[in-house]
ChimeraX commands (.cxc) that place a marker at each C-alpha (Angstrom):
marker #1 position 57.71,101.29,167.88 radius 0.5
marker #1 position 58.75,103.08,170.68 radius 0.5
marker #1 position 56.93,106.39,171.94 radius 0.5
marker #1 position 58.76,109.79,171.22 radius 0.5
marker #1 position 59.78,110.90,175.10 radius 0.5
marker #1 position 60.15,114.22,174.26 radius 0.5
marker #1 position 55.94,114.03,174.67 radius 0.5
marker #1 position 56.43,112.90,178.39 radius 0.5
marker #1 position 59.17,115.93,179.23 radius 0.5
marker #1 position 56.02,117.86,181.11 radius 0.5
marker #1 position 55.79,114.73,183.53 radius 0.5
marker #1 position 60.14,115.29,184.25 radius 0.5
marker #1 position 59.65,118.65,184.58 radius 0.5
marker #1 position 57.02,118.95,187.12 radius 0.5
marker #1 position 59.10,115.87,189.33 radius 0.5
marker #1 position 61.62,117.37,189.19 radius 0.5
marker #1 position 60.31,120.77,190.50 radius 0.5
marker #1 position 58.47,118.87,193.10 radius 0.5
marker #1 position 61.67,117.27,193.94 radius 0.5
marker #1 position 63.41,120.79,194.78 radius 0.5
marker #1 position 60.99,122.06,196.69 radius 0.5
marker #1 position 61.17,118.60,199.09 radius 0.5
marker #1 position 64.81,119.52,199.35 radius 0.5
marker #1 position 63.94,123.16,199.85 radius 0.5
marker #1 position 61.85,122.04,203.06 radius 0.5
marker #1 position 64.96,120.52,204.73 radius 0.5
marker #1 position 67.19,122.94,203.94 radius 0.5
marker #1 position 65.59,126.41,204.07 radius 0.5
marker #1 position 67.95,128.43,202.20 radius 0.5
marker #1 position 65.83,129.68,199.26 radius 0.5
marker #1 position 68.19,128.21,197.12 radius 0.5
marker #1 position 66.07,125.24,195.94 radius 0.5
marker #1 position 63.29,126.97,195.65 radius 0.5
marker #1 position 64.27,129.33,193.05 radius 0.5
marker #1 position 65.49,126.23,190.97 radius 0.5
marker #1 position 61.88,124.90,191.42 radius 0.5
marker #1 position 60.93,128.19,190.22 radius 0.5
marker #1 position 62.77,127.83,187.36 radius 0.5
marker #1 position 62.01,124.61,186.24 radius 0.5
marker #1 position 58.41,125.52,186.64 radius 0.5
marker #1 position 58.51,128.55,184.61 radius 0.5
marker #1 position 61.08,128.23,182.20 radius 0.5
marker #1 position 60.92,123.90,181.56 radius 0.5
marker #1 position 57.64,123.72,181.99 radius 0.5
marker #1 position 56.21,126.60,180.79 radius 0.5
marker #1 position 58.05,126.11,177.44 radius 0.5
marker #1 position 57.46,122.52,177.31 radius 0.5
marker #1 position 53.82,124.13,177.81 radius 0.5
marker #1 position 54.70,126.38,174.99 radius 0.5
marker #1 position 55.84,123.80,172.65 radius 0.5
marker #1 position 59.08,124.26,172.26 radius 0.5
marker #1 position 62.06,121.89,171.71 radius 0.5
marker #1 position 64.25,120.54,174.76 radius 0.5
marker #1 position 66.98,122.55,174.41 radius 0.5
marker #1 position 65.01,125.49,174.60 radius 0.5
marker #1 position 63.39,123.88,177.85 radius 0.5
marker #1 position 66.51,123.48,179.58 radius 0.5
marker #1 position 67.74,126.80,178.44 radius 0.5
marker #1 position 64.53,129.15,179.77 radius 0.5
marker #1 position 64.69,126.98,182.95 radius 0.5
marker #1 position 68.48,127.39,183.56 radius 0.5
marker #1 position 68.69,131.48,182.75 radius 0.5
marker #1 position 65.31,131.81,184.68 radius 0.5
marker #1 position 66.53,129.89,188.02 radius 0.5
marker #1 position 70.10,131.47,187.80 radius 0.5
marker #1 position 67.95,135.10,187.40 radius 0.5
marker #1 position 66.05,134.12,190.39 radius 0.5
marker #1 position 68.95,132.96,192.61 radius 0.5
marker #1 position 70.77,136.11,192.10 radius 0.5
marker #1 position 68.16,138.96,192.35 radius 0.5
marker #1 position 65.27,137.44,194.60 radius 0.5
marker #1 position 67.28,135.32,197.08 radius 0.5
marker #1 position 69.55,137.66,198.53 radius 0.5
marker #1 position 66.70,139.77,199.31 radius 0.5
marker #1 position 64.27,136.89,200.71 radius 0.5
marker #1 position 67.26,136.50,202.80 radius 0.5
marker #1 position 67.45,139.88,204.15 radius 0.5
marker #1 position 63.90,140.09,204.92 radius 0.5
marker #1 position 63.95,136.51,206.70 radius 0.5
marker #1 position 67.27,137.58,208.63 radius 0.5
marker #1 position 66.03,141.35,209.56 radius 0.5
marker #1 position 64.23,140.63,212.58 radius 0.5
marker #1 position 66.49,137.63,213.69 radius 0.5
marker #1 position 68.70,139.88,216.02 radius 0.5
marker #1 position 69.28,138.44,219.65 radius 0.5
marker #1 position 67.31,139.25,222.43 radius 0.5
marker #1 position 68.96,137.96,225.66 radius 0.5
marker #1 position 66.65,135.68,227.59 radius 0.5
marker #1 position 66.61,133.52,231.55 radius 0.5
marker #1 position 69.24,134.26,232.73 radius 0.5
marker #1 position 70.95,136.58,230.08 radius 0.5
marker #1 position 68.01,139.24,230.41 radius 0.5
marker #1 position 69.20,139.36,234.28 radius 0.5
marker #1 position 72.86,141.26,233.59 radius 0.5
marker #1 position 72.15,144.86,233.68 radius 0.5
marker #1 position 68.75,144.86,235.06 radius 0.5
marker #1 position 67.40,146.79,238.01 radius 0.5
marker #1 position 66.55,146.26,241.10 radius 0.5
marker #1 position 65.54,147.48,244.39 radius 0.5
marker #1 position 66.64,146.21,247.87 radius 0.5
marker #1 position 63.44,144.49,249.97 radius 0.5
marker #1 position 65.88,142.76,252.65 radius 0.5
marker #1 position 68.41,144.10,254.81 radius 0.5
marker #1 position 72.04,142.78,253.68 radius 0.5
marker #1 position 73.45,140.47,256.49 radius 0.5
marker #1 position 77.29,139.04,256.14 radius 0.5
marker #1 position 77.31,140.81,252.46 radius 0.5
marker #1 position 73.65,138.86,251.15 radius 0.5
marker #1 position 70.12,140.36,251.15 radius 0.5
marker #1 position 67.59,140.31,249.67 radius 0.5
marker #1 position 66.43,142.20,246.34 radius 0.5
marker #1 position 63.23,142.48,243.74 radius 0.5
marker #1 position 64.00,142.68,239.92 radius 0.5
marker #1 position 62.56,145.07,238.20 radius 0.5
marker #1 position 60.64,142.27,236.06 radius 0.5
marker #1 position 58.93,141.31,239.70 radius 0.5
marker #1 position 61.08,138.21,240.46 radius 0.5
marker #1 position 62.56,138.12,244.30 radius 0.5
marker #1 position 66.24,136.76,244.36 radius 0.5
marker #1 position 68.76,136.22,247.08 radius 0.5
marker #1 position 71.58,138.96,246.63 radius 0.5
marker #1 position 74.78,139.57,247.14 radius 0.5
marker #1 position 77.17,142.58,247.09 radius 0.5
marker #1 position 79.92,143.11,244.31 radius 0.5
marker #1 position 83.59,143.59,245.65 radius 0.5
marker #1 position 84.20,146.69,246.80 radius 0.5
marker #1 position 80.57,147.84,247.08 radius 0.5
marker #1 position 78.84,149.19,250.31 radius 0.5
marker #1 position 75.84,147.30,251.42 radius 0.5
marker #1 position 72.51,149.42,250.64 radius 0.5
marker #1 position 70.04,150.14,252.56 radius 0.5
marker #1 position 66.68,148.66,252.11 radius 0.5
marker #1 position 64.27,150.18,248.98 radius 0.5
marker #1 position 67.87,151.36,247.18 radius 0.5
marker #1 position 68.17,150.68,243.36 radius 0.5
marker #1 position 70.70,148.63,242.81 radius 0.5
marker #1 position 71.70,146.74,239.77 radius 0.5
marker #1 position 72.58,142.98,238.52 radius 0.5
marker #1 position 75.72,142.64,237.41 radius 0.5
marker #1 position 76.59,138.85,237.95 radius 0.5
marker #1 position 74.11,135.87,238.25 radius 0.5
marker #1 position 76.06,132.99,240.21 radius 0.5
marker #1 position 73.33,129.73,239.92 radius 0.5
marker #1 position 70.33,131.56,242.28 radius 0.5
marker #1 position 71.89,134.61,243.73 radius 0.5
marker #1 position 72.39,137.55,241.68 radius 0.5
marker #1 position 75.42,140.32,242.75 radius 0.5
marker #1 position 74.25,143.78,242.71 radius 0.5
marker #1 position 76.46,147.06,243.15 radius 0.5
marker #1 position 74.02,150.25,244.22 radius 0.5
marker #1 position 73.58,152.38,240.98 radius 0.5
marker #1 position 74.19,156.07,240.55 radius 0.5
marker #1 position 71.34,158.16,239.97 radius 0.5
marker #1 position 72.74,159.48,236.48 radius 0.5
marker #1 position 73.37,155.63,235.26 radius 0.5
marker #1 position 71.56,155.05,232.08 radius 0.5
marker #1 position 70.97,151.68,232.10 radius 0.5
marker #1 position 68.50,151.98,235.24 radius 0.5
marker #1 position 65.56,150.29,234.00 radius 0.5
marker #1 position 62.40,150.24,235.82 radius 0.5
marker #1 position 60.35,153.23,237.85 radius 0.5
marker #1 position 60.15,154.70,241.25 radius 0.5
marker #1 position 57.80,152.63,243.55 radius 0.5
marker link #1:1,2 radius 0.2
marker link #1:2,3 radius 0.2
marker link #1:3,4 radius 0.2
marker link #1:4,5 radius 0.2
marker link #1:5,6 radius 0.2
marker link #1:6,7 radius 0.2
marker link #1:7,8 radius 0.2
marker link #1:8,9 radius 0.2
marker link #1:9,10 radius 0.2
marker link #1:10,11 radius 0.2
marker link #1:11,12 radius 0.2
marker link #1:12,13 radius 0.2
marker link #1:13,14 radius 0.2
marker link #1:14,15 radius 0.2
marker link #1:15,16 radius 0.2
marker link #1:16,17 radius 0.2
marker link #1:17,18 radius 0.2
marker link #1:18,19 radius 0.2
marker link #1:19,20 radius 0.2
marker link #1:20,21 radius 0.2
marker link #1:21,22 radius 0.2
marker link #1:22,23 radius 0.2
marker link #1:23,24 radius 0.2
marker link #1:24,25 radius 0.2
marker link #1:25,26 radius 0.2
marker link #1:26,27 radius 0.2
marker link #1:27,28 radius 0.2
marker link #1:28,29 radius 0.2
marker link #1:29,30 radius 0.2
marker link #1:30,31 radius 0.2
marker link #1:31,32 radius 0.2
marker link #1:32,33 radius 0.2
marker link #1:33,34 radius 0.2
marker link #1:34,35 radius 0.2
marker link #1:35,36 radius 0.2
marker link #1:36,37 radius 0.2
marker link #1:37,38 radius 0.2
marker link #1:38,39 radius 0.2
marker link #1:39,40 radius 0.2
marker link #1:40,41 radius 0.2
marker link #1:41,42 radius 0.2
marker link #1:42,43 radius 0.2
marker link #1:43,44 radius 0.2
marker link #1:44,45 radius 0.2
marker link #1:45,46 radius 0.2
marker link #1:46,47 radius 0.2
marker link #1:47,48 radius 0.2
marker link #1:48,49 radius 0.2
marker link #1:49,50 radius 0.2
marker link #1:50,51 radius 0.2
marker link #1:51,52 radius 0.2
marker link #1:52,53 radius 0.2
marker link #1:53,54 radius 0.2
marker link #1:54,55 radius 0.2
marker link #1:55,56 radius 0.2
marker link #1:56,57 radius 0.2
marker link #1:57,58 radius 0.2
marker link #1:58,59 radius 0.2
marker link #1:59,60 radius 0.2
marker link #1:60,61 radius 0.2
marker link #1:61,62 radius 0.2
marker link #1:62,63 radius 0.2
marker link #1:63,64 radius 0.2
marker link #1:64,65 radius 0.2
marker link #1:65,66 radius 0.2
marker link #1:66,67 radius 0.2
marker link #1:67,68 radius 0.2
marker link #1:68,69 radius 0.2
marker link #1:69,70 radius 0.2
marker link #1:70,71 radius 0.2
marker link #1:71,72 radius 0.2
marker link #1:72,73 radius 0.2
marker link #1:73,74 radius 0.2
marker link #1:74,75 radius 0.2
marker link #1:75,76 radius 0.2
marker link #1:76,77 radius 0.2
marker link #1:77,78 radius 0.2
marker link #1:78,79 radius 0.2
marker link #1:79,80 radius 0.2
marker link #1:80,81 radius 0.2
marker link #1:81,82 radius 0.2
marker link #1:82,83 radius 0.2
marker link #1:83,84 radius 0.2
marker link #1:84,85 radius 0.2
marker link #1:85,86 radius 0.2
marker link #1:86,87 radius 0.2
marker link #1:87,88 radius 0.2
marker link #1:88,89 radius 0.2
marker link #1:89,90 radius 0.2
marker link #1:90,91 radius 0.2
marker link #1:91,92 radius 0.2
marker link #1:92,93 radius 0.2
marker link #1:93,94 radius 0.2
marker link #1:94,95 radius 0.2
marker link #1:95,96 radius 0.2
marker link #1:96,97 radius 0.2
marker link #1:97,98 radius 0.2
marker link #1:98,99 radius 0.2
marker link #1:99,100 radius 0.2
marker link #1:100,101 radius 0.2
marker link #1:101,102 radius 0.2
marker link #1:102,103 radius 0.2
marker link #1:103,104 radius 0.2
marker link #1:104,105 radius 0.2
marker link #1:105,106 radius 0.2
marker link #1:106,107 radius 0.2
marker link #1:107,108 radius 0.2
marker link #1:108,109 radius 0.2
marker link #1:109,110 radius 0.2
marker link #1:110,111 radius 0.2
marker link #1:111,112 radius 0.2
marker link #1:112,113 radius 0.2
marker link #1:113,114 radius 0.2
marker link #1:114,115 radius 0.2
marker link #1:115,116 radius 0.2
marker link #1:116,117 radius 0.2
marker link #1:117,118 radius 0.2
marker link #1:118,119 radius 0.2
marker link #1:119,120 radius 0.2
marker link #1:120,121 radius 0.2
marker link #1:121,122 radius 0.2
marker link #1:122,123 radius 0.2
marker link #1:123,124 radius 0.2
marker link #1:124,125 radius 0.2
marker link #1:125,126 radius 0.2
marker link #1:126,127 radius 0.2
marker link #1:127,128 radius 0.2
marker link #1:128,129 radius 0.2
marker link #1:129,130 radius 0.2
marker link #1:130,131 radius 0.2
marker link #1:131,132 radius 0.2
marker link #1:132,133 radius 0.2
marker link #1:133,134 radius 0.2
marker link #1:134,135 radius 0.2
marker link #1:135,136 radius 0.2
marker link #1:136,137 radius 0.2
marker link #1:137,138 radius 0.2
marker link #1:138,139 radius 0.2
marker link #1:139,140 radius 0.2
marker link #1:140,141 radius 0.2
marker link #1:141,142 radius 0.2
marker link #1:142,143 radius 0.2
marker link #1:143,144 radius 0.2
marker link #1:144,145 radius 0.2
marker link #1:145,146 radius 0.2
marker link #1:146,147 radius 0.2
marker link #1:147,148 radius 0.2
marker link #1:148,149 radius 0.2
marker link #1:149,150 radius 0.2
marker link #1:150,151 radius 0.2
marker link #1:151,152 radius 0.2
marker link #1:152,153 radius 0.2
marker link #1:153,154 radius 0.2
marker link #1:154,155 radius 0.2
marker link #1:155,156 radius 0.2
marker link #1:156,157 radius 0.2
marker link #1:157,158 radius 0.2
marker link #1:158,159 radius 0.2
marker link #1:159,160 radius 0.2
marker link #1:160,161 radius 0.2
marker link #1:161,162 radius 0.2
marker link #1:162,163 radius 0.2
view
């Protein structure tokens, strides 16, 4: 005689749980996850519950599709609140101050970033060449020389202090 299988529906519940959270892992969405979720509270906990495998796949259906649409979206928001970009290298250059440290010769100088760095400097078109200890500021980066046009004093994005 052969077993009744419904007696064994714990041991498909739980693989297959453990089976959504593998794909979970390589896919990071939070969409697996909630169907592991499901399947662990609504299969499996009325499997636990003893009741009949319709019932099973019901709870563990309406409970994942619950899931998906109210907790997702806001796992999601929280993961992608603090994901904004923050320019970095080279990117973090544009904009940034400076302050002249070497007399400009043939339009190139000589200039110290506000984050401490010394780079070789040129002039923007149609700039006049500063004088040393001016603030200027970065608006090009071309491979290891950085073009700088003297800022005004009233230009907001000065960054830096007086030293």
């Amino acid at each position: 005689m052969l077993p009744d299988l419904t007696e064994y529906m714990w041991i498909a519940w739980l693989s297959l749980a453990v089976i959504f959270v593998i794909i979970e892992l390589l896919t990071l969405e939070f969409t697996f996850l909630m169907l592991a979720a499901g399947t662990l509270i609504g299969g499996l906990g009325v499997n636990l519950l003893g009741g009949v495998w319709w019932l099973q796949i019901l709870a563990a259906a309406v409970i994942a599709a619950l899931l998906l649409f109210t907790i997702r979206p806001l796992l999601l928001r929280l993961l992608h609140r603090s994901s904004g970009l923050h320019p970095t290298n080279v990117d973090a250059l544009y904009g940034m101050g400076a302050r002249v440290v070497a007399a400009f010769v043939d339009g190139r100088g000589s200039v110290r970033l506000d984050n401490g760095e010394q780079w070789t400097a040129e002039i923007a078109d149609g700039s006049v060449a500063p004088a040393i200890g001016t603030r200027v500021t970065v608006t090009a980066v071309r491979g290891a020389t950085v073009v700088v046009a003297q800022t005004s004093p009233e230009n907001p994005t000065e960054r830096g202090t007086e030293s």
